[in-house]
KOLNU-130335 format. One record per residue: residue number from 1; x, z, y of N, C-alpha, C in turn. Coordinates in steps of 0.2 Angstrom, whole numbers. Example, Ala and Ser with C-alpha at 12.3 -4.5 7.8 and 13.67 -1.06 7.14 Angstrom:
<recs>
pos 1&n_X 66&n_Z 39&n_Y -28&ca_X 62&ca_Z 39&ca_Y -22&c_X 66&c_Z 39&c_Y -16
pos 2&n_X 64&n_Z 35&n_Y -11&ca_X 68&ca_Z 36&ca_Y -5&c_X 64&c_Z 39&c_Y 0
</recs>
This chain:
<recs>
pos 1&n_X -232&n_Z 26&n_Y -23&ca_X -228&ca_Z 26&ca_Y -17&c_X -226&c_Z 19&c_Y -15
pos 2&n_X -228&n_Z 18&n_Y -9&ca_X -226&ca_Z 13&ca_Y -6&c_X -219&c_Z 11&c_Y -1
pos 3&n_X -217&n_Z 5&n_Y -5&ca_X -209&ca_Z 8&ca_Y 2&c_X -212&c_Z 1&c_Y 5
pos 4&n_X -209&n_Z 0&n_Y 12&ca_X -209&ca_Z -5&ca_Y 17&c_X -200&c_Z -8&c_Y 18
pos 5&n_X -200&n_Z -13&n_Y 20&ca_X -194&ca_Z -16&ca_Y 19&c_X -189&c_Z -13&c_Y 22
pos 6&n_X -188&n_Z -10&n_Y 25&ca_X -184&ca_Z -6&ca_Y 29&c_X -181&c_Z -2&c_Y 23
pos 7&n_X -186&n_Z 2&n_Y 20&ca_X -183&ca_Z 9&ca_Y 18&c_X -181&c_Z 3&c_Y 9
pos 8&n_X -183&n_Z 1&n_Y 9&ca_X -179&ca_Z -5&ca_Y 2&c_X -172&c_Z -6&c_Y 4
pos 9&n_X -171&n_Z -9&n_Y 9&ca_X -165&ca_Z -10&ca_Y 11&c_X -161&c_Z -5&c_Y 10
pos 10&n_X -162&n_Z 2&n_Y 15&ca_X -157&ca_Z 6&ca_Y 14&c_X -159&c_Z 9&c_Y 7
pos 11&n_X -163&n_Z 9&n_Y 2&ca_X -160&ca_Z 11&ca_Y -4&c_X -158&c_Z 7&c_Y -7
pos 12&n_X -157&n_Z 1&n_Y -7&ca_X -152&ca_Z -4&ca_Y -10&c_X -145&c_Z -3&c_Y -7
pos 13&n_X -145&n_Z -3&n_Y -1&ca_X -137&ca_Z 0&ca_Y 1&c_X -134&c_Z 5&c_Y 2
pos 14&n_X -138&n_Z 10&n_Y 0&ca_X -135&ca_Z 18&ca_Y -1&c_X -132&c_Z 14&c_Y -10
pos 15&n_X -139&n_Z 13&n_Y -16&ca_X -138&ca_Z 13&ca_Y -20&c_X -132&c_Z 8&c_Y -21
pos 16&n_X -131&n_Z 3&n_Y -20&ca_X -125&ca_Z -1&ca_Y -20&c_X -118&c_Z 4&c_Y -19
pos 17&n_X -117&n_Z 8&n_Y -13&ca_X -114&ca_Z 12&ca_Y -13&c_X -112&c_Z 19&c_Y -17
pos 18&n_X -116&n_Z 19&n_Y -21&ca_X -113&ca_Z 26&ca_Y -26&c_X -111&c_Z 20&c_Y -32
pos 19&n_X -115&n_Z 17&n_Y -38&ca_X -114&ca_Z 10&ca_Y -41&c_X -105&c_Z 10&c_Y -39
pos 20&n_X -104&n_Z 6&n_Y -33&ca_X -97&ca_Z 4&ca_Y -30&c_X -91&c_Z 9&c_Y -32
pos 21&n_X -94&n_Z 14&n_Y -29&ca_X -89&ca_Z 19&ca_Y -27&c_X -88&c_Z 24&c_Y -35
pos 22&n_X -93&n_Z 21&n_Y -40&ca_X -92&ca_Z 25&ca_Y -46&c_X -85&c_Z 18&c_Y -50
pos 23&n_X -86&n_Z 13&n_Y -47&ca_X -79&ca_Z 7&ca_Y -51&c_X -75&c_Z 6&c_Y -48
pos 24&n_X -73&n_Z 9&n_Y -41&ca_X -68&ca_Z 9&ca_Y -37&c_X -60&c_Z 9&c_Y -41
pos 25&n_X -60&n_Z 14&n_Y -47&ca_X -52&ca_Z 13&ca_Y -52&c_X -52&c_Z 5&c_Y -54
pos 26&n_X -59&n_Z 2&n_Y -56&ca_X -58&ca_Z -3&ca_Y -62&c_X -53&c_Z -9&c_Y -57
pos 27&n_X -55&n_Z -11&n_Y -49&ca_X -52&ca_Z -13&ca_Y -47&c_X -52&c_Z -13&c_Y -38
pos 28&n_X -48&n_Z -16&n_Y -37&ca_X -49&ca_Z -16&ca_Y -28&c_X -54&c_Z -19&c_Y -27
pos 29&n_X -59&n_Z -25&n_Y -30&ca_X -64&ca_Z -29&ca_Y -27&c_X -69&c_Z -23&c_Y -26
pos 30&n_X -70&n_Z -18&n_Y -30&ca_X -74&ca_Z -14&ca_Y -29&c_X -74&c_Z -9&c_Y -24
pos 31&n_X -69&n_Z -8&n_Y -21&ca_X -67&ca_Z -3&ca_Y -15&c_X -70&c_Z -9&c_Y -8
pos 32&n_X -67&n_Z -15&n_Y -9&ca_X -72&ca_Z -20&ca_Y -6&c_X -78&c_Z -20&c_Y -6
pos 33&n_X -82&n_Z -19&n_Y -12&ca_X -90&ca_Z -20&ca_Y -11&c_X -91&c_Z -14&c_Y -10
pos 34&n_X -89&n_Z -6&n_Y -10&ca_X -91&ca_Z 0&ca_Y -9&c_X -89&c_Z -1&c_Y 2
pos 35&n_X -85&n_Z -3&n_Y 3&ca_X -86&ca_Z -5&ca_Y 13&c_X -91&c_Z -10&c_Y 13
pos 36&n_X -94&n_Z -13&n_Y 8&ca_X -97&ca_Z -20&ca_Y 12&c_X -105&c_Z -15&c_Y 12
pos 37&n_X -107&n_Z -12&n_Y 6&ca_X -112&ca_Z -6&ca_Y 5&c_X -114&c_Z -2&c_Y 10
pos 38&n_X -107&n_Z 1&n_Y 15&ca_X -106&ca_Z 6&ca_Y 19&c_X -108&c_Z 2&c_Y 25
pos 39&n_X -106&n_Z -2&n_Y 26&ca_X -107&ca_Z -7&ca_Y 32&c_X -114&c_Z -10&c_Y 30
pos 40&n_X -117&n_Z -12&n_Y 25&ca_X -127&ca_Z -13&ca_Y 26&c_X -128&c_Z -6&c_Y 27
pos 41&n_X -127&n_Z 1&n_Y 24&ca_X -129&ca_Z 7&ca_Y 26&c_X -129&c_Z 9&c_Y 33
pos 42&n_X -124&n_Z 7&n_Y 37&ca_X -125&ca_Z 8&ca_Y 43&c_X -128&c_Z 5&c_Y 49
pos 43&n_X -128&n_Z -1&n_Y 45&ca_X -134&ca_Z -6&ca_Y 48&c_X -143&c_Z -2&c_Y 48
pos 44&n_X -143&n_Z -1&n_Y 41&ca_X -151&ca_Z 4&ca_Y 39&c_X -149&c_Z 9&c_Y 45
pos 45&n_X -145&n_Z 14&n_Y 46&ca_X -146&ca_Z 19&ca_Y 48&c_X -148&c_Z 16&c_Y 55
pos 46&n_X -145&n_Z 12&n_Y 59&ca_X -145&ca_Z 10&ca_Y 64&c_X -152&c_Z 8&c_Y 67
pos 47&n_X -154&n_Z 2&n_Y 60&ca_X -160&ca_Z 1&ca_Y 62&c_X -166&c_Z 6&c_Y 61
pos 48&n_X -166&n_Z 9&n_Y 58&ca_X -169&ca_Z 15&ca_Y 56&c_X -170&c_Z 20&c_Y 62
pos 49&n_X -165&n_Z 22&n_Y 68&ca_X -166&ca_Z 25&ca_Y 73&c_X -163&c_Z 30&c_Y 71
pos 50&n_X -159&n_Z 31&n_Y 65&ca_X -154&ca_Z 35&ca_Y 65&c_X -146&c_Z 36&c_Y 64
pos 51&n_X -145&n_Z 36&n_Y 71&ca_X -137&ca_Z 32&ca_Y 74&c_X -134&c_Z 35&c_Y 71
pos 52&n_X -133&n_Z 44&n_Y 71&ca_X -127&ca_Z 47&ca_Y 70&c_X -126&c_Z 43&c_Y 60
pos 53&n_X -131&n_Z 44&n_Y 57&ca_X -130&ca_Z 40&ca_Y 50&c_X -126&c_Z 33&c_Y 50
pos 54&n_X -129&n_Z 31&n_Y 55&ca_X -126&ca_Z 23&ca_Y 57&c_X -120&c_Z 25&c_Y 59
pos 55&n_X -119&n_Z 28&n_Y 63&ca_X -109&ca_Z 29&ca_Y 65&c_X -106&c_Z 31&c_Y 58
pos 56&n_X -108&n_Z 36&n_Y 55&ca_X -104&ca_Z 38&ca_Y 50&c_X -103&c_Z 35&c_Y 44
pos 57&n_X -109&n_Z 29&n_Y 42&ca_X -108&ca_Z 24&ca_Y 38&c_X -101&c_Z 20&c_Y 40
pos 58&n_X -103&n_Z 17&n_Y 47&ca_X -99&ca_Z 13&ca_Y 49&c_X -92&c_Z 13&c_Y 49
pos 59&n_X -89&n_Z 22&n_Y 50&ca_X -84&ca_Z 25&ca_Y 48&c_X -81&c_Z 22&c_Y 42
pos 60&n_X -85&n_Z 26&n_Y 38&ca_X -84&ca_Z 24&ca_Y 32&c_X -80&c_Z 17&c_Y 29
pos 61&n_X -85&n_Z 13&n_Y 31&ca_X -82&ca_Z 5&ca_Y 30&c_X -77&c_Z 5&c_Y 32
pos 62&n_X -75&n_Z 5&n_Y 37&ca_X -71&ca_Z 7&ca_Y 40&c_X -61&c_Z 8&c_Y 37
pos 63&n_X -63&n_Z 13&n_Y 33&ca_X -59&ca_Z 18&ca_Y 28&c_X -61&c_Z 15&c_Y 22
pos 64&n_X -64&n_Z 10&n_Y 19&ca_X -64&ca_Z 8&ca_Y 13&c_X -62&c_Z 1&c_Y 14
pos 65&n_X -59&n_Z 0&n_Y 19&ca_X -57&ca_Z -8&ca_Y 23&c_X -51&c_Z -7&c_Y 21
pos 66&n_X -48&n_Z 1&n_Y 23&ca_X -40&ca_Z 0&ca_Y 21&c_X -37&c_Z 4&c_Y 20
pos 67&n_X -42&n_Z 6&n_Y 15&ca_X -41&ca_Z 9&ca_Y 6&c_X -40&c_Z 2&c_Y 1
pos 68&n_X -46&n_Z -3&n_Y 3&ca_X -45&ca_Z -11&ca_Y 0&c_X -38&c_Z -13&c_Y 3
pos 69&n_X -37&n_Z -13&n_Y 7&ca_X -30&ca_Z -17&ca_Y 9&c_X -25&c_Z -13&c_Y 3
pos 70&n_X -23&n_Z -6&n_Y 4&ca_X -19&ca_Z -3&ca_Y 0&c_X -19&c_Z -6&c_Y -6
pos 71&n_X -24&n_Z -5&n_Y -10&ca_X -23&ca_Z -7&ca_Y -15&c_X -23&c_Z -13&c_Y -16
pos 72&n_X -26&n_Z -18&n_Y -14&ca_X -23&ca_Z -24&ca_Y -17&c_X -16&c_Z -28&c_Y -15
pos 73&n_X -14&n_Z -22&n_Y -11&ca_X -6&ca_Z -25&ca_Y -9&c_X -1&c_Z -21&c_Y -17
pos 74&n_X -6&n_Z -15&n_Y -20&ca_X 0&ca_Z -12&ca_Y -24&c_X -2&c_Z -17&c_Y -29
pos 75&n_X -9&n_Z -21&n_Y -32&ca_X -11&ca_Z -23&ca_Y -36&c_X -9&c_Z -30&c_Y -36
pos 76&n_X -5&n_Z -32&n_Y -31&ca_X -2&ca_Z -39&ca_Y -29&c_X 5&c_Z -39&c_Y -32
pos 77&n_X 5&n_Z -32&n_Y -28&ca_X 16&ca_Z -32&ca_Y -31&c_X 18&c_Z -29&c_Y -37
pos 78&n_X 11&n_Z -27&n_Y -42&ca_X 13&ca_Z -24&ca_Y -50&c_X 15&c_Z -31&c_Y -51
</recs>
């Protein structure tokens, strides 16, 4: 099987985001890199010519932007 760089990308940034999202307790940096994931994810989607994947991703980052803000403000004031 042959991938082309397109489909690399987007399994390297889906795979980043499971990875992310499985260490998300260990700390906040990782609720960070699980949005950073979502946001290449939605970039694949995007470029790939499948928007609605792209918007949903992009949601996503989105919502793990200020999932990471919360926590690292409780993680700041423990």
């Amino acid at each position: 099987m042959v991938l082309d760089a397109l489909t690399l990308f987007g399994l390297l940034a889906v795979s980043a985001m499971l990875l992310f999202y499985a260490l998300e307790d260990r700390s906040p940096w990782f609720v960070f890199a699980f949005a950073i994931a979502c946001a290449l994810a939605s970039v694949y989607g995007f470029m790939q010519g499948a928007w609605p994947f792209g918007v949903i991703e992009a949601i996503w980052a989105v919502i793990a932007l200020v999932r990471f803000r919360k926590r690292l403000s409780v993680a700041s004031a423990a």
